[in-house]
N, C-alpha and C positions, 0 to 999 in steps of 0.2 A: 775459315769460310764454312758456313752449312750449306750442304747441298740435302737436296731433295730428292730422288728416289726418281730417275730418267722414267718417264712415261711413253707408253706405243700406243700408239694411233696410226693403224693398217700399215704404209709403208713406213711413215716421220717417225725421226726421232726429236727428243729435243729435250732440253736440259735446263734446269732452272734452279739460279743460285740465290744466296740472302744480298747477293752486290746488287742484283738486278729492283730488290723491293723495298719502295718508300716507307717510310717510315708510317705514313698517309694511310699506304695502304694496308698494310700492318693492322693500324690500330680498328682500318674498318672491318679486315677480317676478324676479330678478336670481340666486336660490335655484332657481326652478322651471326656468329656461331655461339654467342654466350648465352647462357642458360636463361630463361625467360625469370621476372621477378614475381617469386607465388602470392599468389594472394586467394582469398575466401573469393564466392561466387553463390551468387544467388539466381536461381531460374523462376520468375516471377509466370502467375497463373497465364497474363497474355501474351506468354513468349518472348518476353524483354529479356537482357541480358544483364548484368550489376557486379564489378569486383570493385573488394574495396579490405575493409576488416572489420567484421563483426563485432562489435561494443558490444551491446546488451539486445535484449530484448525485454519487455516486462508493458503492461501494462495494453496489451495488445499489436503494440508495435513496436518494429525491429528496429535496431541502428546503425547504421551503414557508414564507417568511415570512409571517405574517399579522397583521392587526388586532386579531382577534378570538380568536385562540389560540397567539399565539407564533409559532414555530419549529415545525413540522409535518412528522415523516419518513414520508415516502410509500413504499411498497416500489413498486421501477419494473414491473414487472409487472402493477402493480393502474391504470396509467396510460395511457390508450389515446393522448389529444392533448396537445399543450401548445402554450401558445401568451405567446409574453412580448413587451411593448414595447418595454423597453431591448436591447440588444447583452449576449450574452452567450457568451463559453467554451466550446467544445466541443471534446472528443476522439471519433476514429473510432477503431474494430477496426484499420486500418489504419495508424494513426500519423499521420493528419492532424489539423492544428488550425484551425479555422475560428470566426469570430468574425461574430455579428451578430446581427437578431430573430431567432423560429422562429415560423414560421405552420406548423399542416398541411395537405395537400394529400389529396387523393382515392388510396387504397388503402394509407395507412397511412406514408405519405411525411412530410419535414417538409423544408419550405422553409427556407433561412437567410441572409437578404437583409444585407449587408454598409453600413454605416451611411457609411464612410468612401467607398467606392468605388461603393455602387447596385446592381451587381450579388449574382444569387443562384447558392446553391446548393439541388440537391435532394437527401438523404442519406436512405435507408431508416433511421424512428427505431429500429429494431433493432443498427443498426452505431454509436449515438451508446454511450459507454464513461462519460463523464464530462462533465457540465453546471459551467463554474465552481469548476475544480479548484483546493487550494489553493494558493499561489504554494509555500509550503515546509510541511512536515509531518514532525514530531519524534514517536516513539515508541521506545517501548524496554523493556524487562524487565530484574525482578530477580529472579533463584531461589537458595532454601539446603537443602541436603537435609542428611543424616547420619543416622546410626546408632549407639547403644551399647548393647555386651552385656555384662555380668559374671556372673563363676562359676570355670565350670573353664574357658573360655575370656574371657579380656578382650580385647573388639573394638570397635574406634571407629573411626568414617568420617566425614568430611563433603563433601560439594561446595557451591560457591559459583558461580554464572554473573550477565554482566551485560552485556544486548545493546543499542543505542542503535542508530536507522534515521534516515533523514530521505531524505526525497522529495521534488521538484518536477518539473514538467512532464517536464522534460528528462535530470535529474542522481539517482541513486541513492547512499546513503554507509550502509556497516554497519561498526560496530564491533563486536570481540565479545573476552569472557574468560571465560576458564574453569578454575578450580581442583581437584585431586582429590587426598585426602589419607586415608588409612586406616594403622593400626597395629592388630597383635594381639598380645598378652604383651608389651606395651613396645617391639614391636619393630617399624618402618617396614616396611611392606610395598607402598606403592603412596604418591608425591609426585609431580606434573605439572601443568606451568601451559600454556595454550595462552591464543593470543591469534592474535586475525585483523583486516584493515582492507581493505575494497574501496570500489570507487570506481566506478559507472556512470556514461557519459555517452550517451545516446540520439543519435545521428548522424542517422538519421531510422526512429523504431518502424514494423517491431518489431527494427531492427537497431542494437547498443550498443557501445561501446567499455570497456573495462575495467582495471583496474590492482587487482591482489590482491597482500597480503602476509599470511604468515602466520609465528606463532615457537611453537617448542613448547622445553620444559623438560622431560626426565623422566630423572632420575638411574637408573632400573630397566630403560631403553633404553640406558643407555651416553651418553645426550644432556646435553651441557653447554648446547647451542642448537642447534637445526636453525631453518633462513633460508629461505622461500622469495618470492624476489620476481620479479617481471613481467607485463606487457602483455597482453592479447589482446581477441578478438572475441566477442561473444555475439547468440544470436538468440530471442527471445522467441514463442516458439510460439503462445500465447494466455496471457492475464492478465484475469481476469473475477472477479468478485462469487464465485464459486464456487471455481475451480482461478487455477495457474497453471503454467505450464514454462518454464524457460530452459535452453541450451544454449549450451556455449562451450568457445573451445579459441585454446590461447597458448601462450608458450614464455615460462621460467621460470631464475633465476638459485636453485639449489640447494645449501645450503651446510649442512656439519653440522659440528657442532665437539664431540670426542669427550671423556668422561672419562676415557678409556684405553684408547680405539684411536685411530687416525690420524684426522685433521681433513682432509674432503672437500669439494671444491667440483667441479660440474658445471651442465650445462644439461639443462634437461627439459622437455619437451611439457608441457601442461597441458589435459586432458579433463575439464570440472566438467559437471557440471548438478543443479538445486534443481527439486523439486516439491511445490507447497501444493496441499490440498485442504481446505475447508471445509462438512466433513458438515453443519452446522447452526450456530446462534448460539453453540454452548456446546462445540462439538467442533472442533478442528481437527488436520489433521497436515502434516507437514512433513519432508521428506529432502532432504539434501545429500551429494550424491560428489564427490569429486577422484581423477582417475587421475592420475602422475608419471611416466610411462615415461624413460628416459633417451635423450638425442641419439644419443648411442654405441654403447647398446647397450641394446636397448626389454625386453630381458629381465630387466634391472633396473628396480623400476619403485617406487613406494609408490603406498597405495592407501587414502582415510578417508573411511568413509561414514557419516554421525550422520542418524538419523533421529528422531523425538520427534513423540507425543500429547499434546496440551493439552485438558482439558477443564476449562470453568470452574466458578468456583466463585461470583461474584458480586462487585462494590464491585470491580473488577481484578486479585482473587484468582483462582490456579488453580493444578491439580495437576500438574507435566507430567513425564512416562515418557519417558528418552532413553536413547537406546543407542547406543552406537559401535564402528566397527569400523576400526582401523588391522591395515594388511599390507604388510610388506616382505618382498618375495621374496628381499633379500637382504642380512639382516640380520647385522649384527658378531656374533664368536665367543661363544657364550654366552648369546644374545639369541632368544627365539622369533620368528616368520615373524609370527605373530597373535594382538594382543590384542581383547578385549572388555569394553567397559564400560558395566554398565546403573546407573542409575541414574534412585532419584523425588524429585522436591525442590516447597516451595511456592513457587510463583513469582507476582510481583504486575509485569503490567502499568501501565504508565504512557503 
């Protein structure tokens, strides 16, 4: 028999044994006094309350596992504290990664106490970029456009493009193609294939190492293949929920193999840089330059700047308006200095 330890109350006494307690009741004291189940917690700007377990965040908005409603996208803005039990993933503005709980602290701070080692960090939560990012992230697009007229004039167009990315902490990969094909009265007026493949490696953000190649086809340039491959450096200006910019610069194996002019190989600088901006859920834009100047002589140079508007259209449908602009200052006999090509196609993300 267990007894319990007589208790006094002013005159009474009184005794209480394990014969006297249900089994019932047992189990609801054991219910009433057990440790609560931890979980992460978030204190949103208007005073809401949120526990659940922190997934990720990335992209401006957080992820909220929960009990009671799933999978919950928080926009980070609308999130004043957080606060998680487990260790978790974080990227800074800076390019650091730091791994542990996050408690907040007093003016808007967040602690981030290291599970392995004990010690903390204090990181203003305004400089935190990504909560639990994913280890690799695959996306990519398909777009088709074209055009037919018949009458007194017969004119046909189409383009085809098809971009694939993938991300991780560290490593960047784009692939990309692009088709352009037009006739008018049966007769070729515009065939060119371009294709590209780069390769980021983050050394320590926001500064990258890089490897670009690029090949274009265009029978209307005199181009049987122009080659461009090599190395360089790139520096990531800022990359947020909103914009980004990169900036970079390498030196380039240059090769063009002519349909009836002479076949050139040289070395050339390479001056890129790429800028996103994202007006809203359903707008974004996007440009891309490369400058080519030559080792020998920087007065020869090429020069392709593709810019393009996407705006959606819903299910990872969307419209997108691109336009490009290639220029060789010093183009084979016969061949203009500058082309342009605008073009609208439906394009479906994936």
């Amino acid at each position: 028999m267990i007894v319990f330890e007589r208790l006094q109350l002013g005159e009474n006494m009184f005794q209480l044994n394990s014969g006297f307690i249900k089994w019932k009741h047992l189990f609801l004291i054991l219910v009433l006094f057990a440790a609560p189940v931890q979980a992460d917690e978030l204190l949103l700007v208007n005073g809401d309350r949120l526990s659940g377990t922190v997934k990720s965040m990335d992209g401006g908005k957080l992820t909220l596992s929960t009990e009671y409603g799933g999978d919950i996208k928080i926009k980070l803005s609308s999130v004043k504290k957080i606060i998680t039990e487990e260790p978790v993933r974080i990227h800074l503005d800076n390019g650091w990664k730091l791994k542990g709980s996050l408690t907040p602290i007093e003016g808007g701070g967040v602690r981030v106490k290291s599970a392995q080692t004990g010690q903390s960090a204090v990181v203003d939560w305004r400089r935190i970029t990504a909560v639990n990012p994913p280890e690799s992230n695959w996306s990519g697009s398909i777009s088709a456009g074209g055009s037919m007229q018949s009458g007194n004039t017969d004119l046909n167009s189409i383009t085809l493009g098809f971009e694939t990315n993938r991300k991780t902490e560290d490593d960047r990969f784009r692939l990309r193609f692009l088709h352009n094909y037009s006739d008018e009265d049966d007769s070729v007026t515009s065939r060119n294939t371009y294709g590209s493949m780069k390769i980021d490696h983050f050394v320590k953000r926001p500064l990258y190492v890089y490897f670009a190649a690029e090949m274009l086809k265009d029978e209307f340039k005199d181009l049987n293949l122009r080659t461009i491959l090599g190395p360089g450096v790139g520096y990531s200006l800022w990359d947020d929920a909103k914009s980004s910019l990169d900036l970079e610069a390498g030196v380039t194996y240059f090769s063009q193999d002519h349909e009836l002019g002479v076949d050139e190989q040289w070395a050339t600088y390479r001056l890129g840089a790429e800028y996103a901006l994202h007006w809203s859920d359903r707008l974004k834009f996007n440009v891309e330059s490369q400058l080519y100047p030559r080792v020998d002589d920087t007065g020869d140079y090429k020069w392709r700047n593709e810019s393009n508007i996407k705006t959606s259209l819903g299910s990872g449908w969307a419209l997108k308006l691109t336009n490009l602009i290639e220029y060789d200052s010093k183009p084979t006999t016969g061949i203009k200095e500058t082309d342009v090509t605008s073009t609208l196609a439906l394009d479906y993300d994936f």
